[in-house]
TORDONU-793148 format. One record per residue (C-alpha): residue number from 0; x, y, z. Coordinates in steps of 0.5 Angstrom, whole numbers, plus 500, padded with zeros to 3 digits. Layout:
BEGIN
R   n  px  py  pz
R NUM   X   Y   Z
...
//
This chain:
BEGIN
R   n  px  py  pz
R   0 155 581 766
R   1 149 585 763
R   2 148 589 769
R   3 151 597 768
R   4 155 600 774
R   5 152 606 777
R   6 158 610 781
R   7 154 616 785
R   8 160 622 788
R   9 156 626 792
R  10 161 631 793
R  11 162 633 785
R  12 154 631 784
R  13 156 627 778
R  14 153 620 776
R  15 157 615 772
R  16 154 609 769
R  17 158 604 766
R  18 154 600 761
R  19 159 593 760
R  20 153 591 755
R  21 154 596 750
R  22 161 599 751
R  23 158 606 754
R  24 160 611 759
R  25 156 616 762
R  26 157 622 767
R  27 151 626 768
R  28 154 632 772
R  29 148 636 776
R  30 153 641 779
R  31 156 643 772
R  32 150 640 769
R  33 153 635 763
R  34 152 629 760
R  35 158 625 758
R  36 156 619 753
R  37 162 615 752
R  38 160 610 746
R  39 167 606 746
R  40 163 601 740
R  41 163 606 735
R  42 168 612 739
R  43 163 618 740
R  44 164 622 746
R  45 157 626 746
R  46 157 632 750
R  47 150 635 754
R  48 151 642 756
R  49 145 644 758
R  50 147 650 762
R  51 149 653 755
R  52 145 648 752
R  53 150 646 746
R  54 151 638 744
R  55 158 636 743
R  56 159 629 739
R  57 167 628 738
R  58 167 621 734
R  59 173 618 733
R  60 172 613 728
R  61 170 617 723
R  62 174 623 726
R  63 168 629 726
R  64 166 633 733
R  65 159 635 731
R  66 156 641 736
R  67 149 642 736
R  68 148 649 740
R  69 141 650 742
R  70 141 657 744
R  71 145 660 738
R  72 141 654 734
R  73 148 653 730
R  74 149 646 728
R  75 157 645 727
R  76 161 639 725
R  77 169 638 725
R  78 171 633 721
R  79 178 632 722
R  80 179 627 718
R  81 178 631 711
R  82 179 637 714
R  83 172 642 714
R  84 168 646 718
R  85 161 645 717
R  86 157 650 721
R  87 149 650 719
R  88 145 656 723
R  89 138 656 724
R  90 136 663 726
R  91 139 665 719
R  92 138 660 715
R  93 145 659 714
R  94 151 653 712
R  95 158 655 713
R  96 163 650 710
R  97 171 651 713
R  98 176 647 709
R  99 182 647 712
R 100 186 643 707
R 101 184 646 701
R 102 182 653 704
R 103 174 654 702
R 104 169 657 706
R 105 163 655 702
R 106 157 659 705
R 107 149 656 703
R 108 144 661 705
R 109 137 658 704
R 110 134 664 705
R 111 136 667 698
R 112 139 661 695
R 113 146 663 695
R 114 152 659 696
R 115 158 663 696
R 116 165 660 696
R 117 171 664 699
R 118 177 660 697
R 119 183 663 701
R 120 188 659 697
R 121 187 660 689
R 122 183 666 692
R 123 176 665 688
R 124 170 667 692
R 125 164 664 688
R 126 157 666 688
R 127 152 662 686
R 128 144 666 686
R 129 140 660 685
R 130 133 664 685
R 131 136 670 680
R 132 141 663 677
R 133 147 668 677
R 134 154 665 679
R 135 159 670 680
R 136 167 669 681
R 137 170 673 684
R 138 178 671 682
R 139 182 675 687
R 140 190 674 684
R 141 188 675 677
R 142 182 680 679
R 143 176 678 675
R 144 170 677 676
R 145 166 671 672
R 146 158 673 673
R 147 154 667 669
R 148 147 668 669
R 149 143 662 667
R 150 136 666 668
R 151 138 671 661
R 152 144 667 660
R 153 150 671 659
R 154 157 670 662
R 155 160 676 664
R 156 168 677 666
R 157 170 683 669
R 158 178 683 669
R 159 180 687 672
R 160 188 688 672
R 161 187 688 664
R 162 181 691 664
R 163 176 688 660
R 164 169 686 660
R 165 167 680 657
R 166 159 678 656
R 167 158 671 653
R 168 150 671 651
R 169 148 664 650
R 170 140 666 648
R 171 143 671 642
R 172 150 668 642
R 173 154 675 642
R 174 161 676 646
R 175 162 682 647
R 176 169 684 650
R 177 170 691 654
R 178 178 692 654
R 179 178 699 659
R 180 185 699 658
R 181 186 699 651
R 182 179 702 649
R 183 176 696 646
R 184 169 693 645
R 185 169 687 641
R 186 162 683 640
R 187 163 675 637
R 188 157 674 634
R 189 155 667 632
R 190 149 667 630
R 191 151 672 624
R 192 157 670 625
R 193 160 678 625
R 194 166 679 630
R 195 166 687 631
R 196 171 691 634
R 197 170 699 637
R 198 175 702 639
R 199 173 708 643
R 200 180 712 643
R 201 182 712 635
R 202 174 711 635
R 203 174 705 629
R 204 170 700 628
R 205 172 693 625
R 206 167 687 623
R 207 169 681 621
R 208 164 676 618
R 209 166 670 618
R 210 160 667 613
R 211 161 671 608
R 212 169 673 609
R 213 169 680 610
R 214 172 685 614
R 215 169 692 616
R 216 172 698 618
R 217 169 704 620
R 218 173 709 623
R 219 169 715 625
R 220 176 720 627
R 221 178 719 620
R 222 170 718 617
R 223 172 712 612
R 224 170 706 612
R 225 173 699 609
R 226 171 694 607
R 227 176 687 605
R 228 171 681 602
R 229 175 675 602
R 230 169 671 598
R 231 170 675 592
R 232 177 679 594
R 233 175 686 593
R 234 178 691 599
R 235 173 698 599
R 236 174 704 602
R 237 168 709 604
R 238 173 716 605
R 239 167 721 608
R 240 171 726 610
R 241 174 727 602
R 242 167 722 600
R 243 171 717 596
R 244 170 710 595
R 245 177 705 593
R 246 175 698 590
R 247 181 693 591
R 248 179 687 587
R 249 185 682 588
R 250 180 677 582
R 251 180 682 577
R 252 187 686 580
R 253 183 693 578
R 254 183 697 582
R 255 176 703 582
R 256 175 710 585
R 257 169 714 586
R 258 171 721 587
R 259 164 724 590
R 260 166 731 591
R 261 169 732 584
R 262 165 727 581
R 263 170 723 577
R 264 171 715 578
R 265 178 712 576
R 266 179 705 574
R 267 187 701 575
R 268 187 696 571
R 269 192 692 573
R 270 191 687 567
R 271 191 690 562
R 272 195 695 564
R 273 190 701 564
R 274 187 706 568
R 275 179 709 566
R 276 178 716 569
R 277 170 718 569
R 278 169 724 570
R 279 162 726 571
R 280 163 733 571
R 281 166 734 565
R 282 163 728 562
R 283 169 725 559
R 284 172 719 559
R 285 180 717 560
R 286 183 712 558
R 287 191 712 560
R 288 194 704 557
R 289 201 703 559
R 290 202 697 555
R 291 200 700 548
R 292 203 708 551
R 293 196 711 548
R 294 192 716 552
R 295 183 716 549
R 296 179 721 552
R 297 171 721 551
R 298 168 728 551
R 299 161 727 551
R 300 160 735 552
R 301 164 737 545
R 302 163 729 542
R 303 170 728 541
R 304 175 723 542
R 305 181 724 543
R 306 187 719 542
R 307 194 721 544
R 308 199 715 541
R 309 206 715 545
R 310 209 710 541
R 311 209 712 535
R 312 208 721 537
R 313 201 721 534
R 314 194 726 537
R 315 188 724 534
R 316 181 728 534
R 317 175 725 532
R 318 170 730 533
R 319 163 727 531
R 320 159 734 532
R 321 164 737 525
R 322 165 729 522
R 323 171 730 523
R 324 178 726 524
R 325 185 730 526
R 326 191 727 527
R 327 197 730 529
R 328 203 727 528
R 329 209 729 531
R 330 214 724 528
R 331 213 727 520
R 332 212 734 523
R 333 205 733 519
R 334 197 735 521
R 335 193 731 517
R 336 184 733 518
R 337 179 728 514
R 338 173 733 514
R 339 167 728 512
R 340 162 733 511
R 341 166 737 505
R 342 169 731 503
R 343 176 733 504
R 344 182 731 506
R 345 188 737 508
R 346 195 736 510
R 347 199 740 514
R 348 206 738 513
R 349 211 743 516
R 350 216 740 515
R 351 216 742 507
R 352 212 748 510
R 353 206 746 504
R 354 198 745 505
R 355 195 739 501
R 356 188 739 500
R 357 184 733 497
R 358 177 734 495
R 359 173 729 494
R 360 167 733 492
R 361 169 736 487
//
């Protein structure tokens, strides 16, 4: 019962064994030289071409046909159960994996480390470089290219239908986007935490920083550069094309120019309903108060002040050079001078068209 039966066909040259003990079939052909192994224990059929020298396994248990082709030295296995094709080539040192269900190609190349995946149905083709530690993803329906380099660590994605460039480098923790179509370069800084945006076509350049809450713009068409500081809520804008500076100070609610090219700095005060004016050119100072209707003026150069009262219609002079005080009053149609170097005081009343003259020293 043990004993395998032996059938020789001389005129097809084949040899068929049937081995009753292990379930096996072999057909040994010499004219066509196969060996055929049928294993109906376990349900290969093994293939021996030794003409172009190929091994064929087809199991039907676990459904996979391997082909060992000795000549081209490929080693290819189909497995029909959860679809792929693994093709591993010898002579270049290369793994090909077809899935039919999910519709990968998936390539090892063993020479230079790469693993590179065509993925025809959500369309990727990814390429891991495990000797430079690249991985790039090449995303055919919405077109970007994910390159992540584990060596320099930067993720870098190129969109193409968009247009953008993004580069995540873990080492220095930037993310610096690259939009072509809009003309945009964006840098996420986390380490800084400052967020920078260049804008190439209007040419401006904005910096968020997040540690300590401002935003910086600076636009090089327009040569002026803002700054909006959340901590201590002021808004500065740097203008070198008429070289002015403008402070917002939400907190205080003044608001402070610096005027380079004509030298004076004007203050908003919003508070107090007042605006300053520093002119360095002509060393005065200028004080317009809306809540009281009065305008001061602080001249340095001559050493006088002036103070013109709206409310009550009045000009009053000091001048510190004469030591004198004139007041203008526009209500009584009256001038008035206190000269403290003579000791006098002289009214001017126009209206009973007289001179008063009050002279303290005599």
């Amino acid at each position: 019962s043990t004993r395998p039966i032996t059938i020789h066909k001389k005129s097809t040259r084949p040899i068929t064994v049937h081995d009753m003990s292990i379930y096996t079939i072999t057909i040994h052909n010499k004219s066509t030289r196969p060996k055929i192994i049928h294993e109906k224990s376990t349900r290969p059929i093994t293939i021996h071409e030794k003409s172009t020298r190929p091994i064929t396994i087809n199991d039907k248990s676990t459904r996979p046909i391997t082909i060992h082709d000795k000549s081209t030295r490929p080693e290819t296995n189909h497995n029909r159960s959860t679809r792929p094709i693994t093709i591993h080539d010898k002579s270049t040192t290369l793994i090909a994996i077809h899935k039919k269900s999910t519709r990968p190609i998936t390539v090892h190349d063993m020479s230079i480390y790469t693993i590179t995946i065509h993925n025809k149905s959500t369309r990727p083709k990814i390429i891991h470089e495990k000797s430079t530690r690249p991985i790039t993803i090449h995303e055919k329906s919405t077109r970007p290219i994910t390159i992540n380099d584990k060596s320099t660590r930067p993720i870098t994605i190129h969109d193409k239908s968009t247009r953008p460039e993004t580069n995540h480098n873990r080492s220095t923790r930037p993310i610096t986007i690259h939009d072509k179509s809009t003309n945009l370069i964006a840098i996420h800084d986390k380490s800084t935490r400052p967020k920078t945006n260049l804008d190439r076509s209007t040419r401006p350049i904005t910096i968020y920083n997040m540690s300590i809450g401002s935003i910086t713009f600076n636009d090089k068409s327009t040569r002026s550069i803002t700054i909006h500081d959340k901590s201590t809520r002021p808004i500065s804008f740097n203008d070198k094309s008429t070289r002015s500076i403008t402070i917002h100070d939400k907190s205080t609610r003044s608001i402070t120019i610096h005027d380079k090219s004509t030298r004076p700095i004007t203050i908003h005060d919003k508070s107090t309903r007042s605006k300053t004016i520093h002119d360095k050119s002509t060393r005065s100072i200028t004080i317009h108060d809306t809540s009281t209707r009065s305008i001061t003026i602080h001249d340095k150069s001559t050493r006088s002040i002036t103070i013109h009262d709206k409310s009550t219609r009045s000009i009053t002079i000091h001048d510190k050079s004469t030591r004198s005080i004139t007041i203008h009053d526009k209500s009584t149609r009256s001038i008035t001078i206190h000269d403290k170097s003579t000791r006098s005081i002289t009214i001017h009343d126009k209206s009973t068209r007289s001179i008063t003259i009050h002279d303290k020293s005599t």
